[in-house]
C-alpha positions in Angstrom: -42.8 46.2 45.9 -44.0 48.1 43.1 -46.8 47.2 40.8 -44.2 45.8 38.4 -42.4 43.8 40.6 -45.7 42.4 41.7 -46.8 41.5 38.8 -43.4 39.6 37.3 -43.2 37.6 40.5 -46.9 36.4 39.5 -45.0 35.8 36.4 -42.4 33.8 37.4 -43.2 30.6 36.1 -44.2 31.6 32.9 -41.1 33.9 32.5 -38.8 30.9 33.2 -41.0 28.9 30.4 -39.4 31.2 28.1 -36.0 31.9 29.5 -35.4 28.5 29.9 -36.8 27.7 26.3 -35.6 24.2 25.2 -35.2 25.2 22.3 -31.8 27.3 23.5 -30.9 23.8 24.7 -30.4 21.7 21.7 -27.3 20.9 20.3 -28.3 20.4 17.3 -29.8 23.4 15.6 -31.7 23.0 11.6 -30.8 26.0 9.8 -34.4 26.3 8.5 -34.8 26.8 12.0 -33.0 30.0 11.7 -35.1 30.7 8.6 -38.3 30.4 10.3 -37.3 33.0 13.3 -36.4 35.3 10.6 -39.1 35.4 8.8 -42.0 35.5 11.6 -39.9 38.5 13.3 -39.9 40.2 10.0 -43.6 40.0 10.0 -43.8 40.5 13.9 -41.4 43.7 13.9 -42.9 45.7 10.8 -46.2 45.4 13.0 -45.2 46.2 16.0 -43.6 49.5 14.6 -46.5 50.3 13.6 -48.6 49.4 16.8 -45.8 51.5 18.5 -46.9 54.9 16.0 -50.4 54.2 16.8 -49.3 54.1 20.4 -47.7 57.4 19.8 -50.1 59.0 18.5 -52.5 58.2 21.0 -50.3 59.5 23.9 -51.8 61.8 26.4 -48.6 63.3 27.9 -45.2 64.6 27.0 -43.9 61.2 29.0 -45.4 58.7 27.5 -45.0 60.2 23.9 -41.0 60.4 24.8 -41.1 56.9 26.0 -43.2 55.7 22.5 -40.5 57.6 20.8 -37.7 55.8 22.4 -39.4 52.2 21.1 -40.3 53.5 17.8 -37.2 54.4 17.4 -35.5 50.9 18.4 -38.0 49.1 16.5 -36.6 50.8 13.3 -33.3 50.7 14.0 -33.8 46.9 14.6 -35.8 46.0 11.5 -33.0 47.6 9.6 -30.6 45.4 11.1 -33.1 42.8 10.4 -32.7 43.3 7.1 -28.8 42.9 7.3 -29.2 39.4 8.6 -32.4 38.3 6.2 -29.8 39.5 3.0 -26.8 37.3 4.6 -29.5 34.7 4.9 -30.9 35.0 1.1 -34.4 35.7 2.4 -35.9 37.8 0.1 -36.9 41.4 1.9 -40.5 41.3 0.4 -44.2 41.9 1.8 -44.4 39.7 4.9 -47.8 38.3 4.2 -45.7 36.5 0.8 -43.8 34.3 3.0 -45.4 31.0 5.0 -45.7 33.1 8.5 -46.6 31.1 11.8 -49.9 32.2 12.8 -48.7 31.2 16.7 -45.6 32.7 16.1 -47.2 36.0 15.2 -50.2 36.0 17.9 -47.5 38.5 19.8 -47.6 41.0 17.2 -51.8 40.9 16.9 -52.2 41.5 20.4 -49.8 44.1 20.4 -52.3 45.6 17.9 -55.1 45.2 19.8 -53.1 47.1 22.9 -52.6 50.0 20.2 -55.6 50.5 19.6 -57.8 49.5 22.5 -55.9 49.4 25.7 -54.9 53.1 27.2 -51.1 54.0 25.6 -49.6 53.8 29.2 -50.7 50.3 29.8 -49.4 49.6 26.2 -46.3 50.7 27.3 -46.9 48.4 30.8 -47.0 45.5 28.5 -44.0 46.5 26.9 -42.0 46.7 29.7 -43.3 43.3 31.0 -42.2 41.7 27.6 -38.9 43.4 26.7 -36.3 41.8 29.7 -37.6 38.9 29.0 -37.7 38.7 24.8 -34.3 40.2 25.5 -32.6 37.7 27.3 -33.8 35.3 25.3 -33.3 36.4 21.8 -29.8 37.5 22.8 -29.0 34.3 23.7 -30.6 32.6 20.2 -28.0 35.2 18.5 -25.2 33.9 20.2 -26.4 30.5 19.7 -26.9 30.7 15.6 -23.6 32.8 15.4 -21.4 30.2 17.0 -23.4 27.6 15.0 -23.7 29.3 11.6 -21.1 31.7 11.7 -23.5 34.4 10.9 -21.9 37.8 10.8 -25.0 40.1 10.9 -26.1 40.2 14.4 -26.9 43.6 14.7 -30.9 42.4 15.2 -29.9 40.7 18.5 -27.8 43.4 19.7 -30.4 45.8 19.8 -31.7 44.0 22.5 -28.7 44.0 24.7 -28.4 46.4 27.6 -30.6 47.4 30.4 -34.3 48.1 30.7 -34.0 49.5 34.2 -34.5 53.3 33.7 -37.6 52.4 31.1 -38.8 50.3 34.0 -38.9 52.9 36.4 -40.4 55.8 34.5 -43.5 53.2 32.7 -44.2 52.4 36.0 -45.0 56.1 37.7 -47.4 56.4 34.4 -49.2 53.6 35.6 -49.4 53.2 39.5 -52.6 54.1 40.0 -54.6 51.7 37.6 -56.4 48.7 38.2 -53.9 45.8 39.3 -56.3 43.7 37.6 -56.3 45.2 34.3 -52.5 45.1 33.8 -52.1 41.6 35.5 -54.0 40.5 32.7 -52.0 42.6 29.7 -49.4 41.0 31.5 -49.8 37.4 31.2 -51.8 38.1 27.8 -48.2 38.9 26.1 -46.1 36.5 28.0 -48.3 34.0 26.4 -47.5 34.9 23.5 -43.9 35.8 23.9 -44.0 31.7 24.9 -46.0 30.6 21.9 -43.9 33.0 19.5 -41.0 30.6 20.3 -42.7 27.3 21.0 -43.7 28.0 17.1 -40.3 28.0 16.3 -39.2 25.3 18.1 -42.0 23.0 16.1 -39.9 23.7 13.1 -36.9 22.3 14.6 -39.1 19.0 15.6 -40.1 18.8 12.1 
């Protein structure tokens, strides 16, 4: 068992938190709802590009600086798909501090920050790989859900998600198998936290 594996069966309960999200369970689904998600992962995803340049430029090898690459390079092609959905939606594309942001919705994208600039770029990229299967599945799924519900058209945002992590996985792991167990354990948990609050936050907006 690698150090990966390890670590997301530690996980396990707090990954299914998310995964089984009861938010993915309603029937009944407020379109402001939809507006809410779209506007906190505006904010969250022009961050997190931006942590992920930091993270880049901060890399001490040719492999990890490929790897940043590879996430930059989603990042942006997902916020311009963001975009897509946000002008379907009527959302104006504007500076995301204008809009009325969740501050537990965003915590995700301020610890991210913090990992930029404080944690080493391979444990960054630890955290990353902890978080994506995960968001993934479940933000996938939320597509599906608001374009069977609302007909949306532009869901190019969720399908940047789709497909398989596996060879990341696998090549984020050999940067990091000989650090401190206890130091990624707890960049671990740290963003599955908020990977959990990021959609309790939205789920509060359906309770409303």
């Amino acid at each position: 068992m690698n150090i990966l594996e390890q670590i997301r069966k530690e996980l396990k309960g707090l990954n299914e938190q998310i995964i089984n999200h009861p938010l993915l369970k309603e029937k009944v689904l407020r379109k402001e709802v939809v507006n809410s998600f779209v506007i906190n992962q505006w904010y969250i995803v022009n961050h997190d590009l931006r942590s992920l340049a930091i993270g880049l430029s901060k890399s001490t090898n040719m492999e990890e600086l490929d790897i940043f690459k590879i996430l930059v390079d989603g990042d942006y092609a997902a916020l311009k798909e963001l975009v897509k959905l946000m002008n379907e939606l009527g959302i104006e594309v504007k500076d995301p501090l204008l809009y009325n942001i969740s501050p537990q919705a965003i915590s995700y994208t301020h610890y991210l920050s913090w990992l930029a600039n404080y944690a080493k770029p391979s444990e960054f990229l630890f955290a990353g790989i902890v978080n994506l299967p995960v968001w993934a599945n479940v933000v996938t799924r939320f597509g599906d859900m608001i374009k069977e519900r609302f007909g949306v058209r532009e869901t190019g945002f969720f399908d940047a998600f789709r497909g398989s992590y596996k060879e990341l996985e696998d090549r984020i792991v050999k940067l990091v198998e000989d650090y401190q167990v206890d130091r990624l354990r707890r960049i671990a948990y740290t963003i599955q936290y908020y990977e959990k609050s990021f959609w309790d936050s939205i789920y509060v907006v359906h309770q409303q």
